[in-house]
Each structure stands twice: as C-alpha cells, then as structure tokens.
C-alpha positions in Angstrom: 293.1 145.5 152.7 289.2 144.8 153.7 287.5 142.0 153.5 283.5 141.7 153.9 282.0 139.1 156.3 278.6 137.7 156.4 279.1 135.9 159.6 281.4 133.3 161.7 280.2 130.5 163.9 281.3 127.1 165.3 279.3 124.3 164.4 279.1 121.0 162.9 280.4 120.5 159.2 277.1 119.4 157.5 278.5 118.2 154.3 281.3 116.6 152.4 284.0 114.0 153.2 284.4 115.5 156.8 280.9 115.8 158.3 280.3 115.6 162.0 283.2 117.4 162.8 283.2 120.5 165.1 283.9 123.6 162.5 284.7 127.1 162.6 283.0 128.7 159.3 284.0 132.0 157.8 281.4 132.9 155.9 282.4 135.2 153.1 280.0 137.9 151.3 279.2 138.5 148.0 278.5 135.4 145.3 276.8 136.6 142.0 275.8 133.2 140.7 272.5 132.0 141.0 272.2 128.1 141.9 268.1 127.6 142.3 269.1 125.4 145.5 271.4 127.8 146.9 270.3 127.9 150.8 272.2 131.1 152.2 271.0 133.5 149.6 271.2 135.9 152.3 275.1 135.9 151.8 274.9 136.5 148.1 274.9 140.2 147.3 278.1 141.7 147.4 277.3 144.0 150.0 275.9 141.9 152.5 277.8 141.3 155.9 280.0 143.9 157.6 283.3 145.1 156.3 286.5 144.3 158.3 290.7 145.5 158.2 292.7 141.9 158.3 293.3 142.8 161.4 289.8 143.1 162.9 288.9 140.4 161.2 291.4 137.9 162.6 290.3 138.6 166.1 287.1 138.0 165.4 288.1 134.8 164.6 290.4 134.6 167.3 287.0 135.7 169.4 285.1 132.7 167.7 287.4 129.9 167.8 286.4 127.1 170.0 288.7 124.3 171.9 289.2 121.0 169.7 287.8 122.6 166.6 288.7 120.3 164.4 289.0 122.9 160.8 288.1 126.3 159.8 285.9 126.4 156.7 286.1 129.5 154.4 282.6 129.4 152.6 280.1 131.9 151.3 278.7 133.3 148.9 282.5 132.3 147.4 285.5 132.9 148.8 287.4 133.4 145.6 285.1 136.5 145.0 287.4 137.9 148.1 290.2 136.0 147.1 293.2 138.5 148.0 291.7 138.8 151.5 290.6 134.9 152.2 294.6 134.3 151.5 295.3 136.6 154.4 292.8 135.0 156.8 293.8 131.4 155.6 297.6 132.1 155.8 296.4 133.3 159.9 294.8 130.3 160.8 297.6 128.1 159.5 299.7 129.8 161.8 297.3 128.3 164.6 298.2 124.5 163.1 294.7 123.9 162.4 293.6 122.8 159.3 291.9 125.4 156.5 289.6 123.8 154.8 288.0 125.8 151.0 284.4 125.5 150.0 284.0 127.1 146.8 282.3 126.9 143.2 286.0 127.1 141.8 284.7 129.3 139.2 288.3 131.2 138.4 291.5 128.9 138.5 294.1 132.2 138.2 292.1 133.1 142.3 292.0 129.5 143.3 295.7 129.1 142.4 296.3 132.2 144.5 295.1 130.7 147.8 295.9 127.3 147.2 299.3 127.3 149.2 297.1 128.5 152.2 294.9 125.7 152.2 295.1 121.9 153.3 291.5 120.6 152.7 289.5 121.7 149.0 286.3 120.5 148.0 286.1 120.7 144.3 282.7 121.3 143.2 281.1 120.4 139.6 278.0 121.9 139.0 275.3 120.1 137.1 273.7 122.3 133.5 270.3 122.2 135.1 271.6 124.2 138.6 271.2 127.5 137.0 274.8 128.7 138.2 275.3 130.1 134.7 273.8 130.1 131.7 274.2 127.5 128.9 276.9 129.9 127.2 279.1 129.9 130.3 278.2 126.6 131.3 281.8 125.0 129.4 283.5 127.5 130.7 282.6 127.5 134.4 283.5 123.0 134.1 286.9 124.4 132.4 287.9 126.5 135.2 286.7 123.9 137.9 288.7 121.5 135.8 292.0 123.1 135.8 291.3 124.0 140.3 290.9 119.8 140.3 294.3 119.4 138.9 295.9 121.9 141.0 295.1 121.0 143.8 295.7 117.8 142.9 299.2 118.6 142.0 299.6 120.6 145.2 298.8 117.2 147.1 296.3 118.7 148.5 293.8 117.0 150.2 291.2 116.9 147.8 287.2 116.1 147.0 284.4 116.2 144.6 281.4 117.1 145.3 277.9 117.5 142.9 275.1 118.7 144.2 271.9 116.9 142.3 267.9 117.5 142.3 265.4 116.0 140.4 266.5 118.0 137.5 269.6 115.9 137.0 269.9 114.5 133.5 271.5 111.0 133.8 272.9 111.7 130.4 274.8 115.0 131.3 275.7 113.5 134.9 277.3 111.1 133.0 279.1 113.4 130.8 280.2 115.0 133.6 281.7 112.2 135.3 283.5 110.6 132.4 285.6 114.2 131.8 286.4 114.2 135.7 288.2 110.8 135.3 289.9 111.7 132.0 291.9 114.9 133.9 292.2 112.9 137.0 293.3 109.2 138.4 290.5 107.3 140.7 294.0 108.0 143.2 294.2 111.4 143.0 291.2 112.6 145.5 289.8 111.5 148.8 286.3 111.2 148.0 283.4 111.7 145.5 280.1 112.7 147.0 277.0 112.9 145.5 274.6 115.5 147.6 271.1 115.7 146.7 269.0 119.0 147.2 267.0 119.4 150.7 263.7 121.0 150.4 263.6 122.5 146.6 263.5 119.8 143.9 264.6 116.6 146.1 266.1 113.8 143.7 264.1 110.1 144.1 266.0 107.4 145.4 266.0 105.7 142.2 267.5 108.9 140.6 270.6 109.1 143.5 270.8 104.9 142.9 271.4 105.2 139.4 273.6 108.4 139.3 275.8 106.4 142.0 276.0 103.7 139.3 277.6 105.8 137.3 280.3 107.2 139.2 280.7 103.7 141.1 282.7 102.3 138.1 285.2 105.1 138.5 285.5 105.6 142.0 284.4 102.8 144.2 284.2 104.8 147.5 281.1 107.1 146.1 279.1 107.7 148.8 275.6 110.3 149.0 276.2 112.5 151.8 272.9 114.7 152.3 273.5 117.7 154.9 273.5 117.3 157.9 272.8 120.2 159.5 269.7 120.2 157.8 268.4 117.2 159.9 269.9 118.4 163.3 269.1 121.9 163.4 272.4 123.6 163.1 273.0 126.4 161.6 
C-alpha cells in the first residue's frame, strides 16, 4: 500500500476545541473540492506531495515526532481521499498511546466509518452553501454524508466537535437551517464543542455577522464559542 504526503511538521494546533496544543500534522495530498477560503491549496491536487510504502512513511513520522506532543492530526487536502492508507498510519500512532486526532470535510460516511476505530479525536465539519465545496446539486448530499460521520462518531463515543467555517457570505437563514438539522440528529450531550470559525484574509465575516450567527447556535448549545486560527496570528505554519 502507498500513500501520498504533502508534508509533516510539529506545531501548534491553530483551530478547533484543542488549540494551543503542540501537534504533529500529517498532511495528506490530494482534495478535489474547491472551498474559495481554502488556505493550503497547495495540497489539493492529487498528485501533490511525495509518495511513500506504510513503512516509509511511519518513520517519517517516527523522524518528526517531538517530546510532549500532545496529538497527531491527519489533515489535508482530506484524509478520507487516502482513506485505506490514513487507517494504517492512524492504527501506528495509537500504538504510541498518543491521541489521533481527524480533520476532514466528512464527505463519504462508508471511508469515515472505515477509520473511525483508529481515531480518538474528530472534528465534524458542516460546510455552509455559499463555500463553494460543491455545487448546489451536491450540496444535500455532501450535509447527508457529514450527517451520518456526526452520528458515528457519536455512537463510537468518540470525542467529538463541530466546526463551520463562515465569511461574509454566510446567509443567517441557511446558517440557521443548518443548525436546526444538526440538533435534530444529535443531543446538545453528544459532542464536546461547537465552533464557529470565521475566514482570515478572503471574505472576513463582521462582528455583527459572527454575534448573530452565535445567537443562533447559543440556544442549542450554550458552550459555542468563535475560535479564529491561530496560527494565523502567530506565524506558524
């Protein structure tokens, strides 16, 4: 088995429920969606990166893995494009007791549920109509399938997150669509946090617009919090 790699580093986790904490990122290649925000577009085509044997690549994560790193974060591009191989890796790292952690548009629930046993951290992200992930046609379907990866990993106890990234192009209305079919699938006690993440650079929502789409969620889920990244503002990669 191969899998292709766009890079691995140790840094700081920039985003989500666990930012600030000192992360190892495997950065899969290859993502053929086409967010406008997207900010590693360099990791997108399917050929990007370096190919690696399992083998090869676990010791170059072996060679990357710093003392007291706190998770290793399997990103991309998407990792359930390389879904076979990121079960591999993830199953490798468990065997080092340190938590996996999967950052993915869970855009296929059949690949999700495949890796899910080797994961202990999943951020489940919604995408908004006006990101330009997919076109309006697809746009049910792509909710569907992040749908039924929320209730897995749910079910799998999992720890679990939502995250939705917003801009300026955020429609209150279809936000709030949005929201309400999260909370009919899911209980308020089922995840571990709802962030809201606004765009950095391209289309940057107002503060009035991340006010009143935190109004909606609030009723739902008290503990909403927006989380910009991080990384952005300190310089890390």
């Amino acid at each position: 088995m191969k899998v292709r790699l766009f890079e691995i580093f140790t840094s700081v986790e920039g985003e989500g429920i666990l930012y600030g904490t000192k992360t190892l990122f495997v950065r899969l290649a290859g993502c053929p969606f086409t967010c406008f925000y997207c900010d590693t577009k360099e990791s997108l085509p399917l050929d990007s990166g370096n190919e690696y044997s399992i083998e090869e690549a676990c010791r170059l994560i072996d060679s990357n893995l710093k003392n007291q790193t706190y998770k290793v974060n399997f990103t991309g591009g998407d990792p359930l494009i390389q879904h076979n191989a990121v079960a591999e890796l993830a199953k490798y790292i468990q065997t080092k007791k340190i938590p996996t952690y999967l950052e993915s548009s869970c855009f296929d629930s059949d690949r999700f549920n495949h890796v899910l046993p080797f994961f202990d951290i999943i951020k489940i992200e919604f995408k908004t109509k006006d990101s330009d992930f997919v076109d309006s046609k697809h746009y049910e379907r792509l909710i569907e399938n992040a749908m039924k990866c929320l209730k897995l990993s749910v079910a799998s106890k999992k720890t679990t997150y939502i995250k939705i990234v917003v801009s300026s192009k955020t429609k209150l209305d279809d936000f709030k669509d949005l929201v309400n079919k999260i909370f009919q699938n899911i209980s308020k006690h089922d995840v571990d946090g709802f962030i809201i993440q606004p765009t950095y650079g391209i289309a940057e929502p107002s503060l009035e617009l991340l006010l009143n789409l935190y109004d909606v969620v609030y009723p739902y889920y008290i503990d909403v919090k927006v989380v910009p990244q991080l990384h952005k503002f300190i310089g890390a990669p």
